[in-house]
C-alpha positions as CSV (number, residue, x, y, z in Angstrom):
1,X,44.2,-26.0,60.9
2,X,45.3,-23.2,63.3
3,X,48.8,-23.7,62.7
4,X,47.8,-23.3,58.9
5,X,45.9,-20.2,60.0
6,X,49.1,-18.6,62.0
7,X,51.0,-19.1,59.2
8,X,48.7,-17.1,56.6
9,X,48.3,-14.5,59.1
10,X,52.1,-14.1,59.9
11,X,52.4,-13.7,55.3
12,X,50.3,-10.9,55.9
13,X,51.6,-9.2,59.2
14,X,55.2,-9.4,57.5
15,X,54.1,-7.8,54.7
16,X,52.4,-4.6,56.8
17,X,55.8,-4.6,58.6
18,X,57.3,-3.8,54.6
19,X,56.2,-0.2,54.6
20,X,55.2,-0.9,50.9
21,X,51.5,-0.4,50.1
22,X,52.7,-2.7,47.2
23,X,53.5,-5.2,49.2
24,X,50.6,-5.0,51.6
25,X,48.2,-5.0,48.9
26,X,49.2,-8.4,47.3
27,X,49.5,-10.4,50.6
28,X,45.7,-9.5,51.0
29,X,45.1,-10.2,47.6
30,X,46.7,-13.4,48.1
31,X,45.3,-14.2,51.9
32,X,42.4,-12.2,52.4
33,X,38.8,-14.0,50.8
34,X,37.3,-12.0,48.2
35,X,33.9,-12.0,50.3
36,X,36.2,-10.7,53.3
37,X,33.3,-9.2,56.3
38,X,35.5,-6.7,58.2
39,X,34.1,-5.4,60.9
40,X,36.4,-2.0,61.2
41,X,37.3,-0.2,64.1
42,X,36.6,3.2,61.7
43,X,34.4,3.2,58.7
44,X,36.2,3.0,55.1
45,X,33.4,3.1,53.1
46,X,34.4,0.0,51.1
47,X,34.1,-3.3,51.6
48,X,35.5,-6.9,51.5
49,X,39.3,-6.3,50.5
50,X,39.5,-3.1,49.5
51,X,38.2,-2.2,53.1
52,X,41.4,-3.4,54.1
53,X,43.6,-1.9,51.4
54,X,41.9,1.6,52.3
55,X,43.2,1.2,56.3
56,X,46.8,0.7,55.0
57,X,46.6,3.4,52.5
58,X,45.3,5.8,55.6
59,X,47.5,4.3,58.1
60,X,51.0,4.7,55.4
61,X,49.7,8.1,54.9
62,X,49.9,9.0,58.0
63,X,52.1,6.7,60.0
64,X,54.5,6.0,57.1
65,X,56.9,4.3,59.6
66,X,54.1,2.0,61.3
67,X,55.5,-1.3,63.4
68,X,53.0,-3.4,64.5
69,X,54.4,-6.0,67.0
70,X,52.1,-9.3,67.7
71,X,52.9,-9.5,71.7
72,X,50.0,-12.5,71.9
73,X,48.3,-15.0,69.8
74,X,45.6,-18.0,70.6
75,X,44.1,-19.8,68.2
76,X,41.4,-22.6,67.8
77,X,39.5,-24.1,65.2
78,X,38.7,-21.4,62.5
79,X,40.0,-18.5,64.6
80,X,42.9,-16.6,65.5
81,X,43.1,-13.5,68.0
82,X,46.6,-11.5,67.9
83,X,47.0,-8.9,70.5
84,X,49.5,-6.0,68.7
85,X,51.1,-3.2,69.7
86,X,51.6,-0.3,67.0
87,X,54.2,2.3,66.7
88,X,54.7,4.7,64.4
89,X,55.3,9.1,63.5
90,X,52.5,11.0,63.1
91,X,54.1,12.3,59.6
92,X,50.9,13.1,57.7
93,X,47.5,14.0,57.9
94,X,45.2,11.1,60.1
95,X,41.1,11.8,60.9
96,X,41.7,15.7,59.5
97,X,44.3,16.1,62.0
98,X,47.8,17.5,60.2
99,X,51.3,15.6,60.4
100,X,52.8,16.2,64.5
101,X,55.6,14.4,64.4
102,X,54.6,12.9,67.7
103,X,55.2,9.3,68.1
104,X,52.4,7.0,68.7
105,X,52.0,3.5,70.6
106,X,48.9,2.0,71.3
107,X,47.3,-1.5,71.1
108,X,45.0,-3.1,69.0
109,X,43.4,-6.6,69.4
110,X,41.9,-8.7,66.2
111,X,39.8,-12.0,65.8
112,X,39.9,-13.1,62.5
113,X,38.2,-16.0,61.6
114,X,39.5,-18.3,58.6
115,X,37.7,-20.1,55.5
116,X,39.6,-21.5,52.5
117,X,42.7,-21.1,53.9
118,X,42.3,-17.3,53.6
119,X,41.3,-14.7,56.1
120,X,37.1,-14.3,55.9
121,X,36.2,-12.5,58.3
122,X,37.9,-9.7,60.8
123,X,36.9,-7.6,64.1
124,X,38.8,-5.5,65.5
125,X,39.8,-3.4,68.8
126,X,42.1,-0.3,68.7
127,X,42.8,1.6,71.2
128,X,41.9,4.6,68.7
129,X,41.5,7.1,72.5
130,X,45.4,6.4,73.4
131,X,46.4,6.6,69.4
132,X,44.6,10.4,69.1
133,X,45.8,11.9,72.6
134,X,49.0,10.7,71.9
135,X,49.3,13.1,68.2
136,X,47.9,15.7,70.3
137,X,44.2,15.8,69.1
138,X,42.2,15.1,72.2
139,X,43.7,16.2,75.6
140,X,45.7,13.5,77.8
């Protein structure tokens, strides 16, 4: 099963790696559980998949050249955790804060537990502190 898992996962990170909300949108409709609990790092005000839609419409917004790089991954039974590090240009408007031009790297870590086949359920760590001091918001 956790091979199975990886391999939904990696359908998903590939298509956040496409720049193409498009894209991004239809892997989670296709991998991501309707009833999807995400337990955000930053409130959306939406739940289930559109939660997750709504990060990648803020983070293209802003970060419209975002890489994320999965450095580590364990997985066991129903669960995967992926240790990531993002990059990207500060290019437009992120938490109030307009486009810098700065660019960013910071890391994020995820558990994401499966059901179905289909990502259920996610938490999340992002090193949110390193991501703002880095665009200039917050001092170093």
């Amino acid at each position: 099963m956790s091979e199975d898992n990886k391999a939904v996962y990696d359908r998903f990170h590939e298509a956040v790696n496409s720049h193409d909300f498009d894209i991004i949108a239809n892997a989670i409709d296709e991998v991501v559980d309707p009833d999807l609990v995400f337990h955000a790092p930053m409130p959306m005000g939406a739940s289930g998949p559109e939660a997750l839609k709504r990060v990648w419409t803020v983070l293209l917004r802003a970060f419209p050249d975002v890489r994320v790089t999965t450095e580590d991954i364990v997985a066991e039974g129903d669960k995967v955790v992926y240790r990531q590090t993002v990059t990207g240009t500060h290019q437009g408007e992120f938490r109030g804060i307009p486009a810098t031009g700065r660019r960013v790297t910071y890391n994020e870590i995820f558990i994401v537990r499966f059901a179905g086949g289909r990502i259920a359920e996610i938490w999340g760590v992002v090193d949110g502190l390193t991501q703002l001091r880095q665009i200039g918001a917050l001092p170093q």
